[in-house]
Structures are given as C-alpha cells and as structure tokens.
DSSP file (Angstrom, degrees, kcal/mol; ACC not computed):
  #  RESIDUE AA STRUCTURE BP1 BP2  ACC     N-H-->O    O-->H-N    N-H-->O    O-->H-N    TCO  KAPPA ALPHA  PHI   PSI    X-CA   Y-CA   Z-CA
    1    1 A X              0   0    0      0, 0.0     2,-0.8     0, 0.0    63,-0.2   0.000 360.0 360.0 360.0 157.5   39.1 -103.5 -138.2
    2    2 A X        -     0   0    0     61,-0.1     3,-0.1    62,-0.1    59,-0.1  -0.569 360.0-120.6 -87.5 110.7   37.2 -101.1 -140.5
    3    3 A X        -     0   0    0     -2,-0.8    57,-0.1     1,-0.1     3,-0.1   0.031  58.9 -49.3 -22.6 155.4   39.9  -98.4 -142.3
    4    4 A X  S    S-     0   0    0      1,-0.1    -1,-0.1     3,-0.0    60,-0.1  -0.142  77.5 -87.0 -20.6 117.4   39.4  -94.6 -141.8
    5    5 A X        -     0   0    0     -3,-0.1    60,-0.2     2,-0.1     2,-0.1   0.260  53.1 -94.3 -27.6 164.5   35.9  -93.4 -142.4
    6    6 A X        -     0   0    0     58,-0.4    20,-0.3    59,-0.2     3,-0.1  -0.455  39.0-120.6 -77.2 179.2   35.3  -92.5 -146.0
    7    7 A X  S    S+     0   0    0     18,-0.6     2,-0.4     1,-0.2    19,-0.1   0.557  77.9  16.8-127.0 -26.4   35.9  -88.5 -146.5
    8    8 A X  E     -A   25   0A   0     17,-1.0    17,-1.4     2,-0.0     2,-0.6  -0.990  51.2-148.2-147.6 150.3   32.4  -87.3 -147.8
    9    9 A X  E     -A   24   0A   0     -2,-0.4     2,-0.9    15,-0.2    15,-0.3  -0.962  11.6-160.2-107.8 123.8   28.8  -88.0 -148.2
   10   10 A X        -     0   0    0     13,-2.4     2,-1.0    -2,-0.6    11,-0.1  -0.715   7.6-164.4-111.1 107.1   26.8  -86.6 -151.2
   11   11 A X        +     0   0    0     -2,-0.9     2,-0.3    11,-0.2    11,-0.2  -0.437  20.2 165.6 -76.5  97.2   23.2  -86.6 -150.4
   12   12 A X  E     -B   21   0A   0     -2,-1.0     9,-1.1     9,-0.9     2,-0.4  -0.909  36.1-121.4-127.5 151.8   20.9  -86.2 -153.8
   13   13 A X  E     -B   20   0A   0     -2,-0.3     7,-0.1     7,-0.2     5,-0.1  -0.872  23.4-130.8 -94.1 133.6   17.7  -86.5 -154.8
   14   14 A X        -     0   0    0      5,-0.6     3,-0.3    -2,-0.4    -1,-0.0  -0.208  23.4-132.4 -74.5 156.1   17.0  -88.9 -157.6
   15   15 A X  S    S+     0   0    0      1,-0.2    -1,-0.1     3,-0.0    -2,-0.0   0.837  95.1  33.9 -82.7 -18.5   14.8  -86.9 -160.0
   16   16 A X  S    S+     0   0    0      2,-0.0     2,-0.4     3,-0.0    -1,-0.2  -0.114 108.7  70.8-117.3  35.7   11.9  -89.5 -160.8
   17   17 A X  S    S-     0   0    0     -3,-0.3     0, 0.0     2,-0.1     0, 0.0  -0.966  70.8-140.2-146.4 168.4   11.7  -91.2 -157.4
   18   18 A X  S    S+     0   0    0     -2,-0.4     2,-0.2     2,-0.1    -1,-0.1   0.451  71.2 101.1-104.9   4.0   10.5  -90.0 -154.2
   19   19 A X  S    S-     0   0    0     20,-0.0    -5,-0.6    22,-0.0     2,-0.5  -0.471  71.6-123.2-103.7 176.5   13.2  -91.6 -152.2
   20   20 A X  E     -BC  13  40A   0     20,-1.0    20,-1.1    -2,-0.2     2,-0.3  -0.906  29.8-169.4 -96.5 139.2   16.3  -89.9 -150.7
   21   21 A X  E     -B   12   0A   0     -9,-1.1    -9,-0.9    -2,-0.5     2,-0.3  -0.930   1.7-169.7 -73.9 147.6   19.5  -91.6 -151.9
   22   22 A X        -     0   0    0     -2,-0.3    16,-0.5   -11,-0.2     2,-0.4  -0.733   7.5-146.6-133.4 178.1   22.5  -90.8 -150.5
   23   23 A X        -     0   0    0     -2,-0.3   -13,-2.4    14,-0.2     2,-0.4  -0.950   2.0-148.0-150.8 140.4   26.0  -91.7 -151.6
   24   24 A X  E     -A    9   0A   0     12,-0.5    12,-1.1    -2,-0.4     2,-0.3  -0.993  15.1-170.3 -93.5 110.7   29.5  -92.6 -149.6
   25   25 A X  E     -AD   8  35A   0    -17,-1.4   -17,-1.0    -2,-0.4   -18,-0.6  -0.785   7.4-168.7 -68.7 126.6   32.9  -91.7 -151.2
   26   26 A X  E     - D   0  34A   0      8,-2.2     7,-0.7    -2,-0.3     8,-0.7  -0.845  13.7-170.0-123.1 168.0   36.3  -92.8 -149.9
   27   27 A X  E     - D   0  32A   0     -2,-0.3     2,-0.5     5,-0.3     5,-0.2  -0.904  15.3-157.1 177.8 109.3   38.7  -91.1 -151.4
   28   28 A X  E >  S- D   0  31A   0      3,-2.3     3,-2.8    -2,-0.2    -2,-0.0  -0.941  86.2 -20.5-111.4 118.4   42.8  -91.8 -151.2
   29   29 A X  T 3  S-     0   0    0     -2,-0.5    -1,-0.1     1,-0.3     3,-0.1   0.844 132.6 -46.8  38.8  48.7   45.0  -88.8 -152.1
   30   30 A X  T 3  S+     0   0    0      1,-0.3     2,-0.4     0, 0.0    -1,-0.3   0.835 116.1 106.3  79.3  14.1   42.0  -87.2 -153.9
   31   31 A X  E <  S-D   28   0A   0     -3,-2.8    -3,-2.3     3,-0.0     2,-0.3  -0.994  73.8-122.0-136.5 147.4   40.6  -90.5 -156.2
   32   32 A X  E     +D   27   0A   0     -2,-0.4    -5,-0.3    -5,-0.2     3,-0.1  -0.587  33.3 178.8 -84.4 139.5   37.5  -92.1 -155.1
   33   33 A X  E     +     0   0A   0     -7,-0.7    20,-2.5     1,-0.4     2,-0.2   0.704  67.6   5.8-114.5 -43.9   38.6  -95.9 -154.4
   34   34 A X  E     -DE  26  52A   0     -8,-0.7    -8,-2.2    18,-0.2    -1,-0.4  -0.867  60.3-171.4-153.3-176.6   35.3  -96.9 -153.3
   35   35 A X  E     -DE  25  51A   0     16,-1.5    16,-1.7   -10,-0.3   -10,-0.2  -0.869   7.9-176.4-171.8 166.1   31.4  -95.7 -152.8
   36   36 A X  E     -     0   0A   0    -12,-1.1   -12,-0.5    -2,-0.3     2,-0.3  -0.860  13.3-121.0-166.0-169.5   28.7  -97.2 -151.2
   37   37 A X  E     - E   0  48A   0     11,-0.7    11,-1.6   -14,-0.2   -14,-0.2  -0.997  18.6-175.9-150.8 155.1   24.8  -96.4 -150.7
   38   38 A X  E     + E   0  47A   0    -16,-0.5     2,-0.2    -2,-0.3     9,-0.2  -0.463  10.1 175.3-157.1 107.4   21.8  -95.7 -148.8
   39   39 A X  E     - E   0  46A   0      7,-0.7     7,-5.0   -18,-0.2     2,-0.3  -0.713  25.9-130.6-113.2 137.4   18.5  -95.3 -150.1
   40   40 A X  E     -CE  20  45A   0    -20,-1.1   -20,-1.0    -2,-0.2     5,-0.3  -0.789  19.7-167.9 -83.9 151.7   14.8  -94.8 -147.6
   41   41 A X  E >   - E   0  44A   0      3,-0.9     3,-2.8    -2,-0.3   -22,-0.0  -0.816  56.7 -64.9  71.6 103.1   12.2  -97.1 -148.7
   42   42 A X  T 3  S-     0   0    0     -2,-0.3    -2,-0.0     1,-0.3     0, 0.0   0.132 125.0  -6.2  -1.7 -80.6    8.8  -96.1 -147.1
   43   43 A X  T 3  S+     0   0    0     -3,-0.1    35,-0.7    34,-0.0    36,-0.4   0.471 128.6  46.1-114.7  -6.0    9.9  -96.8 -143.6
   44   44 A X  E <  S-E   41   0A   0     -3,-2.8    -3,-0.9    33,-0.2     2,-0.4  -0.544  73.1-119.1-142.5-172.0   13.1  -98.4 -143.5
   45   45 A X  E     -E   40   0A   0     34,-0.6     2,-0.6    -5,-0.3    -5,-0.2  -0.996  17.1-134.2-156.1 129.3   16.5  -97.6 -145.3
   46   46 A X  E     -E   39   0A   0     -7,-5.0    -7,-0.7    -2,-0.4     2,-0.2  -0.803   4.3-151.7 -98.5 116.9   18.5  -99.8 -147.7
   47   47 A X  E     +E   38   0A   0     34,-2.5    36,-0.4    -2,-0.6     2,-0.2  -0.650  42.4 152.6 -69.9 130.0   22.4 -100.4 -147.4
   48   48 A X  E     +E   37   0A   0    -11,-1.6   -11,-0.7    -2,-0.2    36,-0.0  -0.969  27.2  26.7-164.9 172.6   23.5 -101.1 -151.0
   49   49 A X  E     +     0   0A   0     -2,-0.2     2,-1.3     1,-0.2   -14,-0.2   0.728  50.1 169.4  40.0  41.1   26.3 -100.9 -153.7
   50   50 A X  E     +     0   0A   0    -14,-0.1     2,-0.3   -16,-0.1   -14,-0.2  -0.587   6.0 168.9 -91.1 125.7   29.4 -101.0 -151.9
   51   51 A X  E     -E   35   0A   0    -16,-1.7   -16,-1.5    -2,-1.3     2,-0.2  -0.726  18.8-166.4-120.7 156.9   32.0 -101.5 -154.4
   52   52 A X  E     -E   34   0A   0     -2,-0.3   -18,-0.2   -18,-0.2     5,-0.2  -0.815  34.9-111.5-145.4 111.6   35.6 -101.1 -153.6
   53   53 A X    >   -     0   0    0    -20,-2.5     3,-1.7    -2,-0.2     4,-0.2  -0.257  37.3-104.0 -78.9 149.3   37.9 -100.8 -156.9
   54   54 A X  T 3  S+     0   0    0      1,-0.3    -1,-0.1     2,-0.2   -21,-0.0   0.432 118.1  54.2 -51.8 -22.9   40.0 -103.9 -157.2
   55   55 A X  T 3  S+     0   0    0      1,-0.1    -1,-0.3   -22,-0.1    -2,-0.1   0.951 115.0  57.4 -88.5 -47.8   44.1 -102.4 -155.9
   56   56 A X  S X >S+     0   0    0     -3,-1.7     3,-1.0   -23,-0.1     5,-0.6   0.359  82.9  94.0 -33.5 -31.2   41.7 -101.3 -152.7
   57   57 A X  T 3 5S+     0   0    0      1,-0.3    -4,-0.0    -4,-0.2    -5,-0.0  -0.466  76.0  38.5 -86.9 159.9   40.0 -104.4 -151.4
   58   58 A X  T 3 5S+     0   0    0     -2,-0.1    -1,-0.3     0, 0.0    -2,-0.1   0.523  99.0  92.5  84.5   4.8   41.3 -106.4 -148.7
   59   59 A X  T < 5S-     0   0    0     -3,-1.0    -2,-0.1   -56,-0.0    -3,-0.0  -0.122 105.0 -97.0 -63.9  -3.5   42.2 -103.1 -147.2
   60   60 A X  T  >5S+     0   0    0    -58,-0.1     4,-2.2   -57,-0.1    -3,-0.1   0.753  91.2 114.7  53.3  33.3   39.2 -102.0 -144.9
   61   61 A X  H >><S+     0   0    0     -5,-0.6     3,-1.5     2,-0.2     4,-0.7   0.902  84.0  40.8 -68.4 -91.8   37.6  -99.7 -147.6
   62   62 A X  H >> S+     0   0    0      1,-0.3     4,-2.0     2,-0.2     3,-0.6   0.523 111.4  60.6 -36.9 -60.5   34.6 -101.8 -147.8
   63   63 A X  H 3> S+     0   0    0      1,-0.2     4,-1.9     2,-0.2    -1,-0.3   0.782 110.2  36.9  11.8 -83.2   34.7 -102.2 -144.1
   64   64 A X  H <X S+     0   0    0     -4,-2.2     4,-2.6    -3,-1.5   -58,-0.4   0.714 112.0  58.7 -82.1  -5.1   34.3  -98.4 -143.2
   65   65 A X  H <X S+     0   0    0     -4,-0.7     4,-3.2    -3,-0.6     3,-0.5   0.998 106.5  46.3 -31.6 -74.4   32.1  -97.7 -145.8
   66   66 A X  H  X S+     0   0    0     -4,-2.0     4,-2.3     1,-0.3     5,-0.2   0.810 114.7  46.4 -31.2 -51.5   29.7 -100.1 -144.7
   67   67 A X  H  X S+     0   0    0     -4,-1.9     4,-1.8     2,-0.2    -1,-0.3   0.859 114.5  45.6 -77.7 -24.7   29.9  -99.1 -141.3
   68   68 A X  H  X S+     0   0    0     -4,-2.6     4,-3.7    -3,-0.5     5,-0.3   0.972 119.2  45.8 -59.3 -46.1   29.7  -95.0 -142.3
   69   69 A X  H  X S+     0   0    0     -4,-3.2     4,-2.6     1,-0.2    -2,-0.2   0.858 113.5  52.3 -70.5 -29.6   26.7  -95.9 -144.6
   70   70 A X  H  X S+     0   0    0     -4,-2.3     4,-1.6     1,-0.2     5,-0.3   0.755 106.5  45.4 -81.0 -45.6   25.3  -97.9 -142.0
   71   71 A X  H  X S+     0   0    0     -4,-1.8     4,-1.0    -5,-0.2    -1,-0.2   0.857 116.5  47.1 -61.5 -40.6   25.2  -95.6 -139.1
   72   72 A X  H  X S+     0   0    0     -4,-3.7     4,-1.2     1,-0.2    -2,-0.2   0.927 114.0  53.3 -69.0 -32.5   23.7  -92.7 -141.3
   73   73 A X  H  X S+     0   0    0     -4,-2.6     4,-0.6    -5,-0.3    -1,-0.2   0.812 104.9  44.3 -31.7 -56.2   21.5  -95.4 -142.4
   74   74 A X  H  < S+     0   0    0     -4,-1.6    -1,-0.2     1,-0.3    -2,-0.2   0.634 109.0  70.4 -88.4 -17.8   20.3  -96.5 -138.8
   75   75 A X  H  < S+     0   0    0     -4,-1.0    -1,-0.3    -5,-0.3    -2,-0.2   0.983 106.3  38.6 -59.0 -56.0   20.1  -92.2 -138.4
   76   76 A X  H  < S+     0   0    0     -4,-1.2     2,-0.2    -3,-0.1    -2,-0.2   0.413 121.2  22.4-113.8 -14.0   17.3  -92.3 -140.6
   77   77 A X     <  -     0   0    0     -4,-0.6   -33,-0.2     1,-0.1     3,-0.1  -0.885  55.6-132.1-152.5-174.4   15.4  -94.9 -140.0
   78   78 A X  S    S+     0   0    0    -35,-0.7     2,-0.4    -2,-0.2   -34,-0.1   0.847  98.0  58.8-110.0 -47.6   14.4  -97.7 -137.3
   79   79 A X        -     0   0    0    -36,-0.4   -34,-0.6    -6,-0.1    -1,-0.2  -0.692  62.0-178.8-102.3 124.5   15.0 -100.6 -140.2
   80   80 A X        +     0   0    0     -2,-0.4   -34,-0.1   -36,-0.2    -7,-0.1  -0.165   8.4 167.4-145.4  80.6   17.9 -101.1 -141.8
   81   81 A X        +     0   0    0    -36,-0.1   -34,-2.5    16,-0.0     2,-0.3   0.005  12.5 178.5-111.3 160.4   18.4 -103.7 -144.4
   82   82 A X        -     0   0    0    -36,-0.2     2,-0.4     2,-0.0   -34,-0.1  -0.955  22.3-137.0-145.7 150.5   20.9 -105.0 -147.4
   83   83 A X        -     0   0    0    -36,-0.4     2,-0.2    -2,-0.3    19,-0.0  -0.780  33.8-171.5 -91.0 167.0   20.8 -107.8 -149.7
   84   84 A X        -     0   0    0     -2,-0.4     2,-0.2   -36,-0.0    -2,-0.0  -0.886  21.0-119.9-141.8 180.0   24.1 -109.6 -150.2
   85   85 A X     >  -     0   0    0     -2,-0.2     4,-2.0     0, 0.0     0, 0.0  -0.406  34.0-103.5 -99.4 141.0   25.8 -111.8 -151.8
   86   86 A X  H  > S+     0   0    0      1,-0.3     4,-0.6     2,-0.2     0, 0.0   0.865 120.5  47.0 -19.2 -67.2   27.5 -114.9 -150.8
   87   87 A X  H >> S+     0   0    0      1,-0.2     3,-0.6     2,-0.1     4,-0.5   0.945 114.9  41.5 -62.2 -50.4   30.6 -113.6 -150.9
   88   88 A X  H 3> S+     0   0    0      1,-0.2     4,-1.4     2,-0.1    -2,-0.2   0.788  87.2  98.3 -80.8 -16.4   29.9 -110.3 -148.9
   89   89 A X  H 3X S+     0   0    0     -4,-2.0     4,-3.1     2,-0.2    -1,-0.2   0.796  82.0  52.7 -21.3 -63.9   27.7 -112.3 -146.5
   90   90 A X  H <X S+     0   0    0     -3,-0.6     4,-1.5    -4,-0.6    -1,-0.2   0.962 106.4  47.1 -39.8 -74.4   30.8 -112.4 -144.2
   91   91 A X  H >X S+     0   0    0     -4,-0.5     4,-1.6     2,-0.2     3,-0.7   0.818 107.4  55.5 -20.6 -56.3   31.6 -108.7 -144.0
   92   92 A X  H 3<>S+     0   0    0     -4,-1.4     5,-2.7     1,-0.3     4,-0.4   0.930 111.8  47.9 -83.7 -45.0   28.0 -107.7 -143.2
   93   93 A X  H ><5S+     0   0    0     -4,-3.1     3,-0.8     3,-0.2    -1,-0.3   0.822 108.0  51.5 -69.2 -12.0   28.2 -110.2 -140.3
   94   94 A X  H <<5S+     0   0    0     -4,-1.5    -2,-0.2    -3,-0.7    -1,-0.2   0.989 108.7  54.0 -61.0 -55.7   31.5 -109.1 -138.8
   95   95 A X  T 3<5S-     0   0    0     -4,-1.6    -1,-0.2     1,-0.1    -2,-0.2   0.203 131.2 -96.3 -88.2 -12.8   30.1 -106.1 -138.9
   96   96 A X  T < 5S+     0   0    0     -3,-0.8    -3,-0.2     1,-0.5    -1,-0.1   0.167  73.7 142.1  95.4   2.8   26.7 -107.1 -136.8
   97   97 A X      < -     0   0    0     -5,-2.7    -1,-0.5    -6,-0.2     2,-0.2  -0.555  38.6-151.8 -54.6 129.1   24.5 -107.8 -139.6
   98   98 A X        -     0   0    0     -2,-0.1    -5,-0.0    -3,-0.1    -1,-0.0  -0.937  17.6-107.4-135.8 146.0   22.5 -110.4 -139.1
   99   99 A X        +     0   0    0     -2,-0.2     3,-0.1     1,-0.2   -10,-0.0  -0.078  48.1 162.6 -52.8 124.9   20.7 -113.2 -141.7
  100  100 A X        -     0   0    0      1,-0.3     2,-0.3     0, 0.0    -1,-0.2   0.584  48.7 -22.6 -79.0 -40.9   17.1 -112.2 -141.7
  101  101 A X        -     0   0    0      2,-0.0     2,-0.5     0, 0.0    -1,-0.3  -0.990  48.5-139.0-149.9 147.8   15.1 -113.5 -144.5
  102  102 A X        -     0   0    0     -2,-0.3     2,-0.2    -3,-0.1   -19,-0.0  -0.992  26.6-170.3-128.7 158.1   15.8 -114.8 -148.0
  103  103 A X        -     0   0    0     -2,-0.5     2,-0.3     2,-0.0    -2,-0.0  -0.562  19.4-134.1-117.5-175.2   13.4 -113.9 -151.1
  104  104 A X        -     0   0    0     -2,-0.2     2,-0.4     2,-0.0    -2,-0.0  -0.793  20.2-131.3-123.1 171.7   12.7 -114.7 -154.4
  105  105 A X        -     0   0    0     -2,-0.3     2,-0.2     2,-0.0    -2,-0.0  -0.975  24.4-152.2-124.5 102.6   12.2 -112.3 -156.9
  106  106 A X        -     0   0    0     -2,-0.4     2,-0.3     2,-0.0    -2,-0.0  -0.562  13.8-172.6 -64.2 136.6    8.4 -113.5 -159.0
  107  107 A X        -     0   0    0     -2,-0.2     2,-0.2     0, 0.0    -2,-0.0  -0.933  25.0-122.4-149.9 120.4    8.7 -112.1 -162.6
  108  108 A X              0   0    0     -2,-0.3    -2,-0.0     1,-0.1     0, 0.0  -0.585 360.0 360.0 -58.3 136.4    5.3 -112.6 -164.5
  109  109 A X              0   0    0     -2,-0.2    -1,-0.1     0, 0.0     0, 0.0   0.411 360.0 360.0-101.0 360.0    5.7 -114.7 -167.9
C-alpha cells in the first residue's frame, strides 16, 4: 500500500519548451526524500522520474508518488503514459499500469 501522499506539488514552466512540467516532492521532517514528474506532450501527459533516495525505498515513497503524479496526471489529460525500466515494471503494474507498447529509439548515423 502506497505511503502518505507526497506534501507539495510545484508546477513550472520550463523556459524553452512549450510543455507544462510539473514536479512532486515528498518530504520527511522538512527534507525532500523523493520527487517525481509529469510533463503534457501535445495531447497526453507523461509520468516520469520518480526517484526515491536510497535510506527511503522499500518504504512506499515511490508508491505514493506515482500514484499523486499519476492522478494529476490523468487530471490533465485523457492519455497517460511512462516508460520504465525492468525493474520499476512491477510497481507501475501494482499500481494499474498496464504494458502497452515497446519502442526503439532510431538515431541517424
């Protein structure tokens, strides 16, 4: 079960991009422990960067991040997508993520 929500959201605009980014804090007696992200993308909104520093994890930081950033997320848009990782793969399905797609990333030589 997901820890206590995180304590704040700071919403800023990046200065050379046209998208909204938003940021999640949690925050333990007044040090941020973990952060998380959620940037719109023309139509849809990306879940991204949830880091939880290392005395923290395994604790349900990561847990209610996701799920704050994920709700403000699903606020903002109809689409709401993440990459992950192997490892975070689990979380995102506890959590009702489910595997859509994988991509490749094409890099011209």
């Amino acid at each position: 079960m997901p820890g206590p929500a995180p304590t704040s959201f700071f919403p800023q605009r990046l200065p050379t991009r046209k998208d909204l980014l938003t940021q999640a804090a949690y925050f333990v007696d007044g040090q941020p422990v973990g952060c998380g992200r959620v940037r719109l993308l023309a139509d849809t909104a990306q879940l991204g960067a949830v880091t939880v520093v290392p005395a923290w994890q395994g604790k349900g930081v990561g847990s209610a991040l996701t799920v704050a950033a994920s709700e403000l997320a699903a606020s903002l848009a109809d689409l709401v997508w993440l990459r992950c990782s192997d490892t975070s793969r689990a979380l995102y399905e506890r959590l009702g993520y489910w595997h859509a797609d994988d991509h490749a990333l094409l890099v011209a030589e």
